[in-house]
DRENLO-62384 format. One record per residue: residue number from 0; residue in one letter; x, y, z of N, C-alpha, C in turn. Coordinates in Angstrom, 1 decimal. Atoms other than C-alpha are relative to their C-alpha. Layout:
BEGIN
<site resi="NUM" resn="A" n_X="X" n_Y="Y" n_Z="Z" ca_X="X" ca_Y="Y" ca_Z="Z" c_X="X" c_Y="Y" c_Z="Z"/>
...
***
This chain:
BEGIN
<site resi="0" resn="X" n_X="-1.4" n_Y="-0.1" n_Z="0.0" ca_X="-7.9" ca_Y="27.8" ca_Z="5.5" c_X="0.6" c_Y="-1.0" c_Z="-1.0"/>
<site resi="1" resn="X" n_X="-0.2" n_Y="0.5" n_Z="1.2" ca_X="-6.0" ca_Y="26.4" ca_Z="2.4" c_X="1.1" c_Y="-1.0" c_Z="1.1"/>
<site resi="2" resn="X" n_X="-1.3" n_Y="1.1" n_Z="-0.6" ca_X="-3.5" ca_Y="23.2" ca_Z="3.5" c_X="1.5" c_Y="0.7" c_Z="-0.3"/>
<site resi="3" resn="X" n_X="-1.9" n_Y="-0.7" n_Z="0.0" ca_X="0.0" ca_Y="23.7" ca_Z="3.9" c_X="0.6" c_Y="-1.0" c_Z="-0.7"/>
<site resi="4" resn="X" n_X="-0.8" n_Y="0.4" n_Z="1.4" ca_X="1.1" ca_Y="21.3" ca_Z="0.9" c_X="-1.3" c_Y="-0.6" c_Z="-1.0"/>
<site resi="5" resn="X" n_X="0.8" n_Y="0.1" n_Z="1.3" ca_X="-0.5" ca_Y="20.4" ca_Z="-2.4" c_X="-0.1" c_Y="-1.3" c_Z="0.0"/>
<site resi="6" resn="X" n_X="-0.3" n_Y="1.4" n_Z="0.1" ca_X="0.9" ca_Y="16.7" ca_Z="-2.0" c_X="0.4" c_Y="-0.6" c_Z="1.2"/>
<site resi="7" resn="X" n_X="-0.5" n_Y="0.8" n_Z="-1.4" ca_X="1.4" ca_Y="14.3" ca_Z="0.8" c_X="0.4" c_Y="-1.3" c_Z="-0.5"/>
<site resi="8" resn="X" n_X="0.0" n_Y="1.6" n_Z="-0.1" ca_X="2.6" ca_Y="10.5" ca_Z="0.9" c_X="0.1" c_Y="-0.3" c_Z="1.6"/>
<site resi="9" resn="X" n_X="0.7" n_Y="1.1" n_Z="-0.9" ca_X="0.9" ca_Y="8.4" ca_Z="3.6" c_X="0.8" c_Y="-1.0" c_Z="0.1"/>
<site resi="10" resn="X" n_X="-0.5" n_Y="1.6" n_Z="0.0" ca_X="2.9" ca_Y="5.4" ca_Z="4.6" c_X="-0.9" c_Y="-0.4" c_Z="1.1"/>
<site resi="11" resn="X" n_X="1.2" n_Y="1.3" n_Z="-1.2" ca_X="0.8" ca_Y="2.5" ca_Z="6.6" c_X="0.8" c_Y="-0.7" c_Z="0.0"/>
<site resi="12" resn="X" n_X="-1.1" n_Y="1.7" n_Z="-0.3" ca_X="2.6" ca_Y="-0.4" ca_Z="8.0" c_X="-1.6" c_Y="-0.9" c_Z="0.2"/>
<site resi="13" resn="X" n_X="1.1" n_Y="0.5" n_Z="0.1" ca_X="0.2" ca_Y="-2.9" ca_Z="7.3" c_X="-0.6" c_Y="-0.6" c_Z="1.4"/>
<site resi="14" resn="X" n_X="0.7" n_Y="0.3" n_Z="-1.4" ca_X="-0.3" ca_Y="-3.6" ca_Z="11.2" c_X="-1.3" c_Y="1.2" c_Z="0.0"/>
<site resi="15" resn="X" n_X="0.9" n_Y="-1.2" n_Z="0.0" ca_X="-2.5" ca_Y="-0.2" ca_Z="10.8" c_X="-1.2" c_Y="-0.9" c_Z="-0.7"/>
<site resi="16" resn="X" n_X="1.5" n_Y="0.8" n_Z="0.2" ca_X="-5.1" ca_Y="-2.5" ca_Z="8.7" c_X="-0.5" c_Y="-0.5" c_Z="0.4"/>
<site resi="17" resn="X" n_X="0.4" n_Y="1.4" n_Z="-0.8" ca_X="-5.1" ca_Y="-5.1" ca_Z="11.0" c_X="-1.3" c_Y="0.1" c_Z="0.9"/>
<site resi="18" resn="X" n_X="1.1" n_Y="-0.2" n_Z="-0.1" ca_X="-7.8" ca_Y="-3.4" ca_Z="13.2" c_X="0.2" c_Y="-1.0" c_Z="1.3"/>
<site resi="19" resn="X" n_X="-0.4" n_Y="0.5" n_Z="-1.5" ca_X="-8.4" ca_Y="-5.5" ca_Z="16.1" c_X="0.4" c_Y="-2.0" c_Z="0.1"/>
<site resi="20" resn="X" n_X="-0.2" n_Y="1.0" n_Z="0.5" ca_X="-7.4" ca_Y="-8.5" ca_Z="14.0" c_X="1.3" c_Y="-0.8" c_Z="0.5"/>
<site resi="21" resn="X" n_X="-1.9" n_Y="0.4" n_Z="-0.1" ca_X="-4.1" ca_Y="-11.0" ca_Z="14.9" c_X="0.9" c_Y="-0.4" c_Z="-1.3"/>
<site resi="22" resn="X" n_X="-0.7" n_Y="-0.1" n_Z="1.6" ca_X="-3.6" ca_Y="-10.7" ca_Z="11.0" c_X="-0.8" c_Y="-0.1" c_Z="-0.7"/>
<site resi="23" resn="X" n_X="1.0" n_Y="-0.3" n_Z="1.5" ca_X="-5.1" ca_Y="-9.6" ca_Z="7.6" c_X="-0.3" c_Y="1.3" c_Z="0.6"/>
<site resi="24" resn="X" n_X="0.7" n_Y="-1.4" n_Z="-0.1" ca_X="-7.1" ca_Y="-6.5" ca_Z="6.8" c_X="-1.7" c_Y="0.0" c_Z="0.7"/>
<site resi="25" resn="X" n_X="1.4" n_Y="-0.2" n_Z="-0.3" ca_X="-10.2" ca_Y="-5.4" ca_Z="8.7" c_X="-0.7" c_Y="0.9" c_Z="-0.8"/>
<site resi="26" resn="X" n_X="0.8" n_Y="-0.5" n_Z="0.5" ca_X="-12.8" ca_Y="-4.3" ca_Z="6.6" c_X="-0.1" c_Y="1.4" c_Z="0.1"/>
<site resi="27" resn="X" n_X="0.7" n_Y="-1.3" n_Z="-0.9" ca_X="-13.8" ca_Y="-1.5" ca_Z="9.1" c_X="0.9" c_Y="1.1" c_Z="0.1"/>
<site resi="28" resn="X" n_X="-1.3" n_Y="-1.0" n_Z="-0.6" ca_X="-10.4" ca_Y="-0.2" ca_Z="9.8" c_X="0.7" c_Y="0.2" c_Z="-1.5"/>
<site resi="29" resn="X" n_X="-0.5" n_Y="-0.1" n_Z="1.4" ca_X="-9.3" ca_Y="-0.3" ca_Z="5.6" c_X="-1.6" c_Y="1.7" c_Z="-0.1"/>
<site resi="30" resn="X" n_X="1.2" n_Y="-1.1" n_Z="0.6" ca_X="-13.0" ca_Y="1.8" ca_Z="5.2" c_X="0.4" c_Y="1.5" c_Z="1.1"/>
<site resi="31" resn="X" n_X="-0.2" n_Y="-1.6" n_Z="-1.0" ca_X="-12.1" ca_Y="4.7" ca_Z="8.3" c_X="1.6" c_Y="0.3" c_Z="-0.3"/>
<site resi="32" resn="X" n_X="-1.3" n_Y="-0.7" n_Z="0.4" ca_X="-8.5" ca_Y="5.1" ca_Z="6.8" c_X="-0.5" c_Y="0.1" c_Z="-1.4"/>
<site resi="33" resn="X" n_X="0.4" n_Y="-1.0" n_Z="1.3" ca_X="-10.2" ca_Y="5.7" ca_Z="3.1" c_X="-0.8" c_Y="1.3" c_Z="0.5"/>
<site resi="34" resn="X" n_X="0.5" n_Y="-1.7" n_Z="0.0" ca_X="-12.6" ca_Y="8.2" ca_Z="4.6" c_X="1.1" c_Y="0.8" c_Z="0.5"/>
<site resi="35" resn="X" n_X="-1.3" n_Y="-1.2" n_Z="-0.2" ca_X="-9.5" ca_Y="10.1" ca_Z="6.1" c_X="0.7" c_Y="0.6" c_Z="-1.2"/>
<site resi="36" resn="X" n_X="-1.2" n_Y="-0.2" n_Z="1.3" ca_X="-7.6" ca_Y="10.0" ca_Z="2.8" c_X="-1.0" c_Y="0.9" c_Z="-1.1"/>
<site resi="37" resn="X" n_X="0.6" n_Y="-1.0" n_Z="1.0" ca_X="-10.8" ca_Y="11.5" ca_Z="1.1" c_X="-0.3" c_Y="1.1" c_Z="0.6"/>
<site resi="38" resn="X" n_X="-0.2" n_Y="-1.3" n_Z="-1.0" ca_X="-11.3" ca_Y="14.0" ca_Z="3.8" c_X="1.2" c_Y="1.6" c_Z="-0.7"/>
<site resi="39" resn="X" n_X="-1.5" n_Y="-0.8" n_Z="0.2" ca_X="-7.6" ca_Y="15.2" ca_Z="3.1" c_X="-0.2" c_Y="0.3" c_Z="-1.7"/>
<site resi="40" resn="X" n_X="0.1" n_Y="-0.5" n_Z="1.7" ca_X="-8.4" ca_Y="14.7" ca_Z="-0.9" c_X="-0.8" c_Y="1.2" c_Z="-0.1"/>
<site resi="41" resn="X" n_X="0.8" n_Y="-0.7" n_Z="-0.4" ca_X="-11.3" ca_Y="16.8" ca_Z="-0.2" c_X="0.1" c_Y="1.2" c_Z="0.1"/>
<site resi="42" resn="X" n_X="-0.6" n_Y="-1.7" n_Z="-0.4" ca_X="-9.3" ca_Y="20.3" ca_Z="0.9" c_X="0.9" c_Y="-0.2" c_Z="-1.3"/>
<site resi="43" resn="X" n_X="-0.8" n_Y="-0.4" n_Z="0.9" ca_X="-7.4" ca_Y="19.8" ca_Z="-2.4" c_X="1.5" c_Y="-1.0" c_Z="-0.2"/>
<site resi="44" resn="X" n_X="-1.1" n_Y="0.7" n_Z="-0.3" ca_X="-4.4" ca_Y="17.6" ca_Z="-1.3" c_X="0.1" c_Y="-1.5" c_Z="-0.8"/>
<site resi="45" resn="X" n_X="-0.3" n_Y="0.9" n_Z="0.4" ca_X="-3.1" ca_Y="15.1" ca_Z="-3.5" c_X="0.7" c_Y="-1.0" c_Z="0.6"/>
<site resi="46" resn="X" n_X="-1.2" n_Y="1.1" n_Z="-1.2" ca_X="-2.0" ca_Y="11.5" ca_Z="-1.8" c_X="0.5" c_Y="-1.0" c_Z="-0.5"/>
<site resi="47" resn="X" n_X="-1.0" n_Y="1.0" n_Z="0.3" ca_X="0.0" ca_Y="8.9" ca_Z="-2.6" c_X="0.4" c_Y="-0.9" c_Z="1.1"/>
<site resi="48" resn="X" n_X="-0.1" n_Y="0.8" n_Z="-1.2" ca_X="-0.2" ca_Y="5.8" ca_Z="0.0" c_X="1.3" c_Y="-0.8" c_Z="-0.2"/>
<site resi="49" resn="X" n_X="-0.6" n_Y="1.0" n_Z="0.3" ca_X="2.6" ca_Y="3.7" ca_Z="0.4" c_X="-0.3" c_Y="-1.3" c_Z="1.0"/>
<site resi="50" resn="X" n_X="0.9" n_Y="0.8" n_Z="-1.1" ca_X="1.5" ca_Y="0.6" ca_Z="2.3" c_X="0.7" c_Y="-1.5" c_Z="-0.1"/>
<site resi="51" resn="X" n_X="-1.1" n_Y="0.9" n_Z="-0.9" ca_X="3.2" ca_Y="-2.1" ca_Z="4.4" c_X="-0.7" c_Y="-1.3" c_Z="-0.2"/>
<site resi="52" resn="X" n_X="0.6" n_Y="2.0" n_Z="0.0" ca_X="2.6" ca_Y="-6.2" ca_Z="4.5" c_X="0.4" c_Y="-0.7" c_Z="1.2"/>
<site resi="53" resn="X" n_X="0.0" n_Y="0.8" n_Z="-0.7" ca_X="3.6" ca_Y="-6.8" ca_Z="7.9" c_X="-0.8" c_Y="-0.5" c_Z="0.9"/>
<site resi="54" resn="X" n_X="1.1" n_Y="0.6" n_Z="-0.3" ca_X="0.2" ca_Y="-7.8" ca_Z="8.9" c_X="-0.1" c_Y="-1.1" c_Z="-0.7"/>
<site resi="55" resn="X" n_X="-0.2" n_Y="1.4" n_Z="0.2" ca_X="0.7" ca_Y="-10.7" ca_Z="6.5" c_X="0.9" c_Y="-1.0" c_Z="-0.2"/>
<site resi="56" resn="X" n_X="-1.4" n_Y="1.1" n_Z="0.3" ca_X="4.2" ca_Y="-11.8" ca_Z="5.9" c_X="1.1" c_Y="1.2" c_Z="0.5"/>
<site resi="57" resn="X" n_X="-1.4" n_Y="-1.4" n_Z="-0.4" ca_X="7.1" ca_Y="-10.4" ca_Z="7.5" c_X="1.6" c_Y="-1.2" c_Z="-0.9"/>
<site resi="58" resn="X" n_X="-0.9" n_Y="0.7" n_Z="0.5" ca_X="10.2" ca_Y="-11.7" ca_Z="5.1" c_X="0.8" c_Y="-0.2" c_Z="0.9"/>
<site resi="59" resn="X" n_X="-0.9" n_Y="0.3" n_Z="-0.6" ca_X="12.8" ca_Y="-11.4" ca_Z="7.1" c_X="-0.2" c_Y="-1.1" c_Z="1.8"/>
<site resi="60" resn="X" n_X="0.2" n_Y="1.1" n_Z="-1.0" ca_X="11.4" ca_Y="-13.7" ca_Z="9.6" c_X="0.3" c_Y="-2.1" c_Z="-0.8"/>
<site resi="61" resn="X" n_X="-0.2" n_Y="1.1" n_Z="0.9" ca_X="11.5" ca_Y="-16.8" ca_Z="6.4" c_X="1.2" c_Y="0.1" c_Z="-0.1"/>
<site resi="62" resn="X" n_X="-1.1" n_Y="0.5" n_Z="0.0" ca_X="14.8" ca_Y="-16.0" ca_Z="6.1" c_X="0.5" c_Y="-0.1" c_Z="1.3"/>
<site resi="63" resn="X" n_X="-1.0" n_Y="0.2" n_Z="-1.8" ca_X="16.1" ca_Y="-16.3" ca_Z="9.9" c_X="-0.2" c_Y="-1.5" c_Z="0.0"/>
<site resi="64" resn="X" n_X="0.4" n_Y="1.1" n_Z="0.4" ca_X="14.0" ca_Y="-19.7" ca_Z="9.2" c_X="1.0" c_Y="-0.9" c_Z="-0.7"/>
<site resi="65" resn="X" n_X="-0.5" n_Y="1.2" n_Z="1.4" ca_X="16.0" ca_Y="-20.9" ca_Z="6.1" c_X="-0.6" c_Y="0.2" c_Z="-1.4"/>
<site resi="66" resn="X" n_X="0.6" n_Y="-0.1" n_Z="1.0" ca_X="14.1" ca_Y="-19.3" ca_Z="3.4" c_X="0.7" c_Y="0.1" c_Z="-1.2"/>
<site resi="67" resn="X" n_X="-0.5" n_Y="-1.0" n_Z="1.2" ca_X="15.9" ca_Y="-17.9" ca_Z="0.1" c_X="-0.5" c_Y="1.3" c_Z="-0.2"/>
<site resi="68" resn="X" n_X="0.3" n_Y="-1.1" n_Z="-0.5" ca_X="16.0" ca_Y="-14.3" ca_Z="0.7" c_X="-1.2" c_Y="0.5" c_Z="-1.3"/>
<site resi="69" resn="X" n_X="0.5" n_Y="-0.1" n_Z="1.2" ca_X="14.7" ca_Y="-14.0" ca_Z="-3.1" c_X="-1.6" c_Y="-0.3" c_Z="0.0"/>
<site resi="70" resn="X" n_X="1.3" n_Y="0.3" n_Z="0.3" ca_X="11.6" ca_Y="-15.9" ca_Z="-2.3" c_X="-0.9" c_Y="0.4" c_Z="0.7"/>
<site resi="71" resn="X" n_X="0.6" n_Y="-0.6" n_Z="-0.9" ca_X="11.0" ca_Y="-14.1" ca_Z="0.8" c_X="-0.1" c_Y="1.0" c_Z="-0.2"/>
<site resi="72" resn="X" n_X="0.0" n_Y="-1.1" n_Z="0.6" ca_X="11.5" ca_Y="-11.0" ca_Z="-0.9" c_X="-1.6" c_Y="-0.3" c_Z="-0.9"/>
<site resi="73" resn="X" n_X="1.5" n_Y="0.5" n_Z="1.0" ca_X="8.4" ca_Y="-12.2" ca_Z="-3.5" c_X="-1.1" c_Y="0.0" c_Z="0.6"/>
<site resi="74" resn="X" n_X="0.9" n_Y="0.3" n_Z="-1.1" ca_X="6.4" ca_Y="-13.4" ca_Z="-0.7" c_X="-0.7" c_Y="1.1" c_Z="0.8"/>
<site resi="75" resn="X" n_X="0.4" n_Y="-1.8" n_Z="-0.6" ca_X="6.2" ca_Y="-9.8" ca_Z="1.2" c_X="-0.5" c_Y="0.9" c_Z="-1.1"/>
<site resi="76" resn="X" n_X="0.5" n_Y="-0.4" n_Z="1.3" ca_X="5.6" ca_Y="-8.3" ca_Z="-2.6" c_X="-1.0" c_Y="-0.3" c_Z="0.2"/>
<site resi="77" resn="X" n_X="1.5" n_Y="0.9" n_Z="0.2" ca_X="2.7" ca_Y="-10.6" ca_Z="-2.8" c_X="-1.1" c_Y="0.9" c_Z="1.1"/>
<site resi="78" resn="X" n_X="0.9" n_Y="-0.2" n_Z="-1.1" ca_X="1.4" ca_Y="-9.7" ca_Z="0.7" c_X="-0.1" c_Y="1.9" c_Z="0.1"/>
<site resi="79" resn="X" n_X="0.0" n_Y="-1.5" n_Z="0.0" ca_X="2.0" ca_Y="-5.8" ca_Z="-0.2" c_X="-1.1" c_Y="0.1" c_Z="-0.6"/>
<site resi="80" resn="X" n_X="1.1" n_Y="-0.5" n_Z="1.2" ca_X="-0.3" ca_Y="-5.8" ca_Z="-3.4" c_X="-1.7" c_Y="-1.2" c_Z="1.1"/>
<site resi="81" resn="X" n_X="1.6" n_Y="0.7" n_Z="-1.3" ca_X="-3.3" ca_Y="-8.3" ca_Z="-0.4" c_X="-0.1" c_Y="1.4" c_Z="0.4"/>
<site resi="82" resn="X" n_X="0.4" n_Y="-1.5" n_Z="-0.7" ca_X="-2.8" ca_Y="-5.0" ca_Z="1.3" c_X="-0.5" c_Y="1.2" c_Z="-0.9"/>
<site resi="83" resn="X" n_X="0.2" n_Y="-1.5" n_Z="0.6" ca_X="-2.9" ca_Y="-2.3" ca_Z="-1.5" c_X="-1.1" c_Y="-0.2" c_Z="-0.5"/>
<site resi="84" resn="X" n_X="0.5" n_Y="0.0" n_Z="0.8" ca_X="-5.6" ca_Y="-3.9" ca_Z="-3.4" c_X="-1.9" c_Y="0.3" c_Z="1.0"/>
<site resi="85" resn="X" n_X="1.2" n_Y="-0.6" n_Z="-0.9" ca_X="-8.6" ca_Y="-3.3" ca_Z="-0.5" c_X="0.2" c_Y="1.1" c_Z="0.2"/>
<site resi="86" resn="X" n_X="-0.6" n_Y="-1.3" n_Z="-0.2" ca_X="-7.1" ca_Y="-0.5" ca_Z="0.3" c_X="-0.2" c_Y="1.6" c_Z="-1.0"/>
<site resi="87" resn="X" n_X="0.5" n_Y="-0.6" n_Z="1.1" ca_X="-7.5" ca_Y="1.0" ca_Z="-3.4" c_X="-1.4" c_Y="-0.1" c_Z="0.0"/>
<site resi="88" resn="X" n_X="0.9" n_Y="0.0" n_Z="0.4" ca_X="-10.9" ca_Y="-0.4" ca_Z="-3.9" c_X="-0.9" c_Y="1.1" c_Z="1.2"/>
<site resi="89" resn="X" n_X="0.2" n_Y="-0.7" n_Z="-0.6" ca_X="-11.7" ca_Y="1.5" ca_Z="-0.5" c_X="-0.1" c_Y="1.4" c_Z="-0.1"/>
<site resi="90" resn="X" n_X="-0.7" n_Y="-1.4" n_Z="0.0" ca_X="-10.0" ca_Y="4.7" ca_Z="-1.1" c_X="-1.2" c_Y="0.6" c_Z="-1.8"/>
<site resi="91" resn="X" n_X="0.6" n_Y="-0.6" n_Z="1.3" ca_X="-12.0" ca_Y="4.9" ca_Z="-5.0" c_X="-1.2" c_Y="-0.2" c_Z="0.4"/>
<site resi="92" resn="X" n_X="1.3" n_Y="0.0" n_Z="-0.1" ca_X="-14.9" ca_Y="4.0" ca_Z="-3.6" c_X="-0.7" c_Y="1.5" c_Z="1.1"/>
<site resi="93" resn="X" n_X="-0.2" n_Y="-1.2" n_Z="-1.0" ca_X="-14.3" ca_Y="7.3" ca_Z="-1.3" c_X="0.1" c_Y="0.8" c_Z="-1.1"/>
<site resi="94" resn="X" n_X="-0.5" n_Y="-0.7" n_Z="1.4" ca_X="-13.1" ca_Y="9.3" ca_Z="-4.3" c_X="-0.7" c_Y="-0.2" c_Z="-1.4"/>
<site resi="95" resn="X" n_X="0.4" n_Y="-0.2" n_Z="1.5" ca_X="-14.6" ca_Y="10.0" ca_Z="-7.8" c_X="0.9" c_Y="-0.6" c_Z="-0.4"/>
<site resi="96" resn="X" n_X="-1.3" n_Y="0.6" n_Z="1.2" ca_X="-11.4" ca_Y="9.2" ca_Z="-9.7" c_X="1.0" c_Y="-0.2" c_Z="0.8"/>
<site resi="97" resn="X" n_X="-1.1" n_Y="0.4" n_Z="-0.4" ca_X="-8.5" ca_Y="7.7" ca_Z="-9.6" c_X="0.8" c_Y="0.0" c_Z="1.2"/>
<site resi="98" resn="X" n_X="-1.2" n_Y="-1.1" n_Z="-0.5" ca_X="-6.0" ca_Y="7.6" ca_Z="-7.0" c_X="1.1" c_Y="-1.0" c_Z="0.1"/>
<site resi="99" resn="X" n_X="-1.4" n_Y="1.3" n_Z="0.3" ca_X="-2.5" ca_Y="5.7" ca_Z="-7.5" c_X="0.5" c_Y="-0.3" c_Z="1.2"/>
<site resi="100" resn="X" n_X="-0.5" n_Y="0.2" n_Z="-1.3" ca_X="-1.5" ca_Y="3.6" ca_Z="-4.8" c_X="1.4" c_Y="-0.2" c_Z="-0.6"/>
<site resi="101" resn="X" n_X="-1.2" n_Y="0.5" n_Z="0.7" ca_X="2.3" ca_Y="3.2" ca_Z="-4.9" c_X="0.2" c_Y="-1.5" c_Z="0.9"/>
<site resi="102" resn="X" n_X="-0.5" n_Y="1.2" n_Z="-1.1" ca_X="3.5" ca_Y="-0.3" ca_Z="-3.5" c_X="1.4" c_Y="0.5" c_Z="0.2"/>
<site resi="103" resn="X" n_X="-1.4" n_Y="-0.1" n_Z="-0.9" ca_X="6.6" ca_Y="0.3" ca_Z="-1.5" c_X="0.8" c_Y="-1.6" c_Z="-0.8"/>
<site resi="104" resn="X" n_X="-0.8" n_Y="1.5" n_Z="0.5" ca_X="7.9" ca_Y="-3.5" ca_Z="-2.6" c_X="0.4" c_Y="0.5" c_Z="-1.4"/>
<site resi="105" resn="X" n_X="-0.2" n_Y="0.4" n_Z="1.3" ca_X="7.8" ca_Y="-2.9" ca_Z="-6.0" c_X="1.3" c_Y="1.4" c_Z="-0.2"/>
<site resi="106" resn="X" n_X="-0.8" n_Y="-1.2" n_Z="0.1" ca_X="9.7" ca_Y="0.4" ca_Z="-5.6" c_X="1.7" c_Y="-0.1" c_Z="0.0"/>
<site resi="107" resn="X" n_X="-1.3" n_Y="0.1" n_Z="-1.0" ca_X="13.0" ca_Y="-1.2" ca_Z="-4.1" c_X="0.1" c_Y="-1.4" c_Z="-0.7"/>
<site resi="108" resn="X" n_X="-0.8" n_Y="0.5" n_Z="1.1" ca_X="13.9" ca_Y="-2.5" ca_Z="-7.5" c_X="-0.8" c_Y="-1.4" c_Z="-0.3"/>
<site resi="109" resn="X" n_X="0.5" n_Y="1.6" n_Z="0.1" ca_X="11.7" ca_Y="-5.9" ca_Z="-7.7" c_X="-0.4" c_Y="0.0" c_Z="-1.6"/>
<site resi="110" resn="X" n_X="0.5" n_Y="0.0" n_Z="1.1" ca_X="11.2" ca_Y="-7.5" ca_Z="-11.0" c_X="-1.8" c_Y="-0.5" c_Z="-0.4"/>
<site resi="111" resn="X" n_X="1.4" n_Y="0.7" n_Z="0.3" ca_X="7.7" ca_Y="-8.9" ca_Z="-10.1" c_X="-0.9" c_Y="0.8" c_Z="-0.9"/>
<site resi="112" resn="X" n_X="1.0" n_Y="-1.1" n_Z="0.7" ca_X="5.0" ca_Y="-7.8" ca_Z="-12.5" c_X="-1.0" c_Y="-0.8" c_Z="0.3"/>
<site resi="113" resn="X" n_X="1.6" n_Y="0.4" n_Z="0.0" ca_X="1.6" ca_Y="-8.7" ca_Z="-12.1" c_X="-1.1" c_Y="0.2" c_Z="-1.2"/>
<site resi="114" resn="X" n_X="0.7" n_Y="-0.3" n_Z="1.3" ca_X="0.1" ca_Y="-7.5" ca_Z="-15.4" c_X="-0.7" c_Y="1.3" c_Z="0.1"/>
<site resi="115" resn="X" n_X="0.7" n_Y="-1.0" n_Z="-0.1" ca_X="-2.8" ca_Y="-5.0" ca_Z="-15.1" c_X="-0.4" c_Y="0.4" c_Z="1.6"/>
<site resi="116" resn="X" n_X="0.7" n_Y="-0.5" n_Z="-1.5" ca_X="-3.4" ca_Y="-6.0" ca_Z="-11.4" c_X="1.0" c_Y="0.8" c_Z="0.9"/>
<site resi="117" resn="X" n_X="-1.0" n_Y="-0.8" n_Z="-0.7" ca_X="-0.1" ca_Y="-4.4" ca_Z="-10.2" c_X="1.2" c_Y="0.2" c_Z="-1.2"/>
<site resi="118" resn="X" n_X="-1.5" n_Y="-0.6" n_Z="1.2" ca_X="2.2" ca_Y="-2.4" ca_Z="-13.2" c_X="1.3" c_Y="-0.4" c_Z="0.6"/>
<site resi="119" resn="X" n_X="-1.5" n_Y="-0.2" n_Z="-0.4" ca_X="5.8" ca_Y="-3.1" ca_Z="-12.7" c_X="0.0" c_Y="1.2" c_Z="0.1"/>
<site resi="120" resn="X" n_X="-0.5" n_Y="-1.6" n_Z="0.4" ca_X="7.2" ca_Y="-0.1" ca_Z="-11.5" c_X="1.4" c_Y="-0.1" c_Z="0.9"/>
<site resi="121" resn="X" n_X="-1.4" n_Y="-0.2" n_Z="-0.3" ca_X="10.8" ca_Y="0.7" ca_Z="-10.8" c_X="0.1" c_Y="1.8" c_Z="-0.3"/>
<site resi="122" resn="X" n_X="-0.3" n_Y="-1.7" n_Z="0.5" ca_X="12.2" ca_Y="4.4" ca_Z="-10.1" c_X="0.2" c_Y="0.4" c_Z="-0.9"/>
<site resi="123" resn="X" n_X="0.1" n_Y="-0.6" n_Z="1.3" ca_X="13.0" ca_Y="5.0" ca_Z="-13.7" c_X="-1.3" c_Y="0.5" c_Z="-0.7"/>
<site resi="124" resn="X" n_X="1.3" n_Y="-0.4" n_Z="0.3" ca_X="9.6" ca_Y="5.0" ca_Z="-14.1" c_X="-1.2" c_Y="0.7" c_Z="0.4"/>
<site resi="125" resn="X" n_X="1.2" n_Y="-1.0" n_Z="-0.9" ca_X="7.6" ca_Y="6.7" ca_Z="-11.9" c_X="0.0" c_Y="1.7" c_Z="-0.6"/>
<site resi="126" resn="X" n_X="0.3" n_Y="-1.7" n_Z="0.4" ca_X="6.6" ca_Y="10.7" ca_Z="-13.1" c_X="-0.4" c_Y="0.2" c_Z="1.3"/>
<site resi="127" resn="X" n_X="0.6" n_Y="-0.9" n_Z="-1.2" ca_X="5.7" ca_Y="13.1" ca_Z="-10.5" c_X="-0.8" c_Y="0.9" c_Z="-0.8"/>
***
């Protein structure tokens, strides 16, 4: 039976990596959500993860604190690309080639760049 779309996007709230952890990513539980995503690769379905950091930083708890929204804003960024970067190495090690993780943080205008280890990306630049 052929899938019923060509393309999906996946969102994870990074509680989903956590596993049976009280924070961070579990090894075990990052490796049985890449085999699902190659599964689904598998029947033909292109995916596009978008993936969550409140397994390691929840911003808006730094600012209730006294933070600078700006630097709690950075800080959740940070703890998005902790999340996406197991997550990828997982997912390609499931997969032959490529597959683009998108970070949700960076999407919702941030200027952080990270160089090669996380592209800037802002809507202007994304292709479909």
């Amino acid at each position: 039976m052929a899938p019923a779309f060509k393309r999906i996007l996946l969102k994870l709230s990074g509680e989903a990596l956590m596993g049976s952890l009280d924070y961070g990513t579990d090894p075990a539980r990052v490796d049985g959500v890449a085999r699902q995503v190659s599964a689904v690769h598998d029947q033909g379905v292109e995916v596009a993860i978008v993936v969550g950091a409140g397994n390691i930083y929840r911003g808006m708890q730094g600012v209730a604190a006294g933070m600078d929204r700006s630097t709690a804003d950075y800080m959740g960024m940070l703890a998005t690309v902790l999340n996406a970067l197991p997550l990828q190495d997982a997912v390609v090690g499931q997969i032959a080639h490529t597959l683009w993780i998108l970070l949700v943080a960076f999407l919702i205008g941030s200027a952080l760049s990270l160089g090669s280890l996380a592209p800037q990306s802002i809507p202007s630049n994304i292709h479909h």
